[in-house]
C-alpha positions in Angstrom: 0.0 0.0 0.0 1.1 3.7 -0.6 0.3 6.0 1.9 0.5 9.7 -0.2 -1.4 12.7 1.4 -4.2 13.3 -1.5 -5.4 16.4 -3.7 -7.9 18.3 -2.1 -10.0 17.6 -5.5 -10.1 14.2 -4.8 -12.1 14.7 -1.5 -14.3 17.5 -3.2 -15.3 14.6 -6.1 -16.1 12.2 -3.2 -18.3 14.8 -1.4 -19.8 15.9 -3.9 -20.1 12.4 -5.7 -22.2 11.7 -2.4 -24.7 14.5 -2.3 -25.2 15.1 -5.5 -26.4 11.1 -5.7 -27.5 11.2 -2.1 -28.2 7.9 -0.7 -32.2 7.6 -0.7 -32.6 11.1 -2.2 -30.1 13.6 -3.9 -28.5 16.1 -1.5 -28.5 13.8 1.7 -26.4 10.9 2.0 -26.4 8.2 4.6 -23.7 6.1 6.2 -22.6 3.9 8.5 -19.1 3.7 10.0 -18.4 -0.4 9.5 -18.1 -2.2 12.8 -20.5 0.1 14.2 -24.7 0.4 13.8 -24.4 4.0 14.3 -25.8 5.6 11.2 -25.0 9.1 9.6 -26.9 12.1 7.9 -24.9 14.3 5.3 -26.3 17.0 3.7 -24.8 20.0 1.9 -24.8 22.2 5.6 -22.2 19.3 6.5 -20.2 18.9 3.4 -17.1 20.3 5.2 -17.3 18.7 7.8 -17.0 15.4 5.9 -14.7 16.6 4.0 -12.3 17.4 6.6 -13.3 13.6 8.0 -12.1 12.3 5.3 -8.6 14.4 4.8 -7.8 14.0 8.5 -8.3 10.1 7.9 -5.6 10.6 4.9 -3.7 12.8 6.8 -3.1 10.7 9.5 -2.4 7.4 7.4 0.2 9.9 5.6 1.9 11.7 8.6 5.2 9.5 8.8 5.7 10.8 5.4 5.8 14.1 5.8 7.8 17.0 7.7 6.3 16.8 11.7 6.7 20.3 11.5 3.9 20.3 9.1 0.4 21.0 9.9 -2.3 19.5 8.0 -4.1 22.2 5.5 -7.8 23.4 5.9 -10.0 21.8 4.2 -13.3 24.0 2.7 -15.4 22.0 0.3 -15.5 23.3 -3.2 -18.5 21.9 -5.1 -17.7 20.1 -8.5 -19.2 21.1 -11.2 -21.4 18.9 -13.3 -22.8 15.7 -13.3 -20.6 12.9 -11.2 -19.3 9.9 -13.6 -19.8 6.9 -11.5 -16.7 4.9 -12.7 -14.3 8.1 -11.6 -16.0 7.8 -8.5 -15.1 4.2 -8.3 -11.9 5.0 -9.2 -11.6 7.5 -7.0 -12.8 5.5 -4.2 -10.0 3.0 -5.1 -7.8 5.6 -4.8 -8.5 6.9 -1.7 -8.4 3.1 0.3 -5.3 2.6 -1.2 -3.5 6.0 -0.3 -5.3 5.7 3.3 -5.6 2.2 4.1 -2.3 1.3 5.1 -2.9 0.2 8.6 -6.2 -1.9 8.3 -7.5 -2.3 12.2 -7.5 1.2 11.8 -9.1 2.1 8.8 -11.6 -0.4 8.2 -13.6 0.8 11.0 -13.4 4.0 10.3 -16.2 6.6 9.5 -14.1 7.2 6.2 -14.1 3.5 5.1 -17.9 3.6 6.3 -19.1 6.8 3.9 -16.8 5.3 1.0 -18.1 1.9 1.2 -21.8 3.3 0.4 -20.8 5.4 -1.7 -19.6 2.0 -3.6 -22.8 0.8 -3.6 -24.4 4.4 -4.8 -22.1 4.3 -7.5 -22.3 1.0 -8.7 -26.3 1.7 -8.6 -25.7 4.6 -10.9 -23.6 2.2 -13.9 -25.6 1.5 -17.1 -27.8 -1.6 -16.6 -27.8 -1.8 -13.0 -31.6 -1.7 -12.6 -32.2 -4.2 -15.1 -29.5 -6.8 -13.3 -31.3 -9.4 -11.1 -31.1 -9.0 -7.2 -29.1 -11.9 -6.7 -28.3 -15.0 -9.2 -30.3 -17.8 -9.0 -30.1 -19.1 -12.3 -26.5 -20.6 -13.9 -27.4 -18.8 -17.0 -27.1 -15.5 -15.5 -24.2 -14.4 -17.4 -25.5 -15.6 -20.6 -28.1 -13.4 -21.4 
């Protein structure tokens, strides 16, 4: 795993990715830190707080690799423009686990891991053909059609 401090645009995608999408309904996403059956509101009022959530998690995975001396940046969400594409989101997503996820008892529990992971599952929703893909396979056919 690499453990590099990420752009400030990749956490503004992700944000944005998350409200813009939502989770039941656009502009309010829901998630739940994994481990834990706590669950989370986000909406646009708290978009820099999660933001920040999400830096700090980077931030701290990245810390050894920078100057002590150093203090992480503020963080302000930016809103991106336009429409979010899901596969850069999955990319992005990717990404981030693999820039942040160096020590795993720590990250895998972690709100960060927990708002990423559904916005997997957003994302994935939003790929051409998804709605017309069964809910489960039942058939051994399934990827013949």
């Amino acid at each position: 795993m690499s453990a590099e401090f990420v752009p400030k645009d990749t956490i503004d995608a992700l944000v944005t990715a998350a409200l813009t999408w939502g989770y039941l309904q656009p502009g309010e996403f829901w998630f739940r830190p994994l481990r834990t059956k706590m669950v989370r509101t986000v909406t646009w009022d708290d978009a820099t707080a999660v933001g920040e959530m999400l830096w700090r998690q980077n931030w701290d995975a990245t810390e050894s690799w920078v100057d002590p001396s150093v203090d992480m940046p503020e963080y302000v969400f930016e809103n991106y423009p336009g429409e979010p594409d899901p596969v850069v989101i999955l990319a992005t997503i990717s990404y981030y686990g693999y820039q942040t996820g160096d020590e795993p008892e720590e990250y895998e529990g972690s709100e960060a891991a927990g708002f990423l992971h559904y916005l997997s599952g957003v994302a994935a929703s939003k790929l051409p053909g998804y709605d017309d893909a069964p809910f489960g396979i039942y058939d051994r056919d399934a990827f013949a059609r």
